[in-house]
N, C-alpha and C positions, 0 to 999 in steps of 0.2 A: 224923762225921769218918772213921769208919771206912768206909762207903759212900763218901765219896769219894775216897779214899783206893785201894780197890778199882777205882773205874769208874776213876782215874786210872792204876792199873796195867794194867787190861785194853785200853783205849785204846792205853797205849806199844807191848803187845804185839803188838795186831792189825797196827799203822802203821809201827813202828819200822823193822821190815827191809824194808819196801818191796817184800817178794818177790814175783815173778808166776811162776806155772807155768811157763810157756813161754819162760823166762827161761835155764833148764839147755843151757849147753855138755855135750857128749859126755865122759864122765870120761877117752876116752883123749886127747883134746885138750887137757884141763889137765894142764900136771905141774911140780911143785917140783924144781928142782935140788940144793936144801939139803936138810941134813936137820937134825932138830931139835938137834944137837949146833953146825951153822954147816959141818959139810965136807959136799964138792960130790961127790954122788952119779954126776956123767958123766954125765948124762941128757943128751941130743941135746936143744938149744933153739933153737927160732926167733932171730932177731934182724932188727929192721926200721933201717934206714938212709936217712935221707928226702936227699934231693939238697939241699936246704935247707929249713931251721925256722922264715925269716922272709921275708915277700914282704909290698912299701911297693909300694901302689898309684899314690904320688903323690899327687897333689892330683885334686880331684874335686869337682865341683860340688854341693849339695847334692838326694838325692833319686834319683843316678845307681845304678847296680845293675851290680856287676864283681863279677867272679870269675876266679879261680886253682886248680889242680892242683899240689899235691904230689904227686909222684910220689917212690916208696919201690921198696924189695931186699929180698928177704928173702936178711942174708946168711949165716943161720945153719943150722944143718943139720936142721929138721924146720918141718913146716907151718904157717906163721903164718896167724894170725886175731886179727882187729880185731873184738874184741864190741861196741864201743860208742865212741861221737864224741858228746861235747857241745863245746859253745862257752860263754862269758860271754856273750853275747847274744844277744837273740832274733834280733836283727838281719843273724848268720849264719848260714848253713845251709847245715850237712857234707851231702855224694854218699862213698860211700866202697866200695871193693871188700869184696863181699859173703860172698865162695869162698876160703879156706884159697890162699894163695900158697906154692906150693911155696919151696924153698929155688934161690936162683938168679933168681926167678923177678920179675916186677916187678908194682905196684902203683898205683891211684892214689885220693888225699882231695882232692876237689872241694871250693871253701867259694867260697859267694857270700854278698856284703855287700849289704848294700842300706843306701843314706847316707841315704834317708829322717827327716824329723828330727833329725840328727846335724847337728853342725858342729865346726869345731877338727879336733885331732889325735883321732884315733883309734888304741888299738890292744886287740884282741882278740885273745881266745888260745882254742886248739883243743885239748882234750885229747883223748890216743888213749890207748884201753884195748885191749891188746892178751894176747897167752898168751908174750910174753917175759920175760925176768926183765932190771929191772925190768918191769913191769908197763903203767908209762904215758908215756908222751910229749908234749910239749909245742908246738904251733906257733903260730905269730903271724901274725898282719896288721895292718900298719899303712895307716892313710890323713891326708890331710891335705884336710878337705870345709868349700868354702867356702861360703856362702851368697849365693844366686842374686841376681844387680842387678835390684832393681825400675826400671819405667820407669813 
């Protein structure tokens, strides 16, 4: 019991956090506004502003492959970055600007769908991890994929 009990703990250890080397943002790039008490230290913070959070493809055939650009601001006062874009499914796949956007300055999250094997309504959602406070943002797409007329 004990032995497993051990290779169970060293197991959680090595996997849990997921961490990869080459994973480290620059420490002057993250910074907390709060401080451990909840008041707002005045730290200069990015802020991202997307022109819109949801784009409906329409209807779409099944198997078709579309895509859209969000386009973002940063409209806060120091340099945003976007560390990381996943989706709910495999089925989309974020493009996303790679280089710190200055304040002022603009941006853009590509996501292509591919309806392959899908049908019905569709809607997926694009999570942005970004160095603002909060932290993450939310986008959608929706479709509505019919399935192709056999002859």
């Amino acid at each position: 019991m004990r032995a497993f009990l051990f290779f169970s703990f060293l197991l959680f250890a090595v996997t849990a956090c997921g961490y990869r080397h080459g994973d480290k943002l620059p420490v002057d790039m993250v910074k907390n506004p709060k401080t451990a008490s909840g008041e707002d230290e005045g730290v200069k913070m990015p802020v991202i502003a997307f022109e819109k959070q949801t784009h409906d493809f329409g209807r779409l055939v099944m198997g078709e492959k579309v895509s859209y650009t969000f386009r973002f601001t940063n409209i806060g006062e120091a340099d945003l970055i976007i560390s990381h874009v996943s989706t709910n499914c495999g089925c989309t796949v974020p493009e996303y600007t790679k280089e710190p956007v200055k304040p002022g300055e603009t941006g853009n999250l590509s996501v292509t769908f591919d309806s392959k094997n899908r049908k019905g309504f569709q809607n997926k959602t694009i999570t942005v991890i970004t160095n603002t406070q909060p932290n993450s943002s939310e986008l959608n797409i929706t479709a509505m994929v019919a399935t192709p007329v056999q002859k």
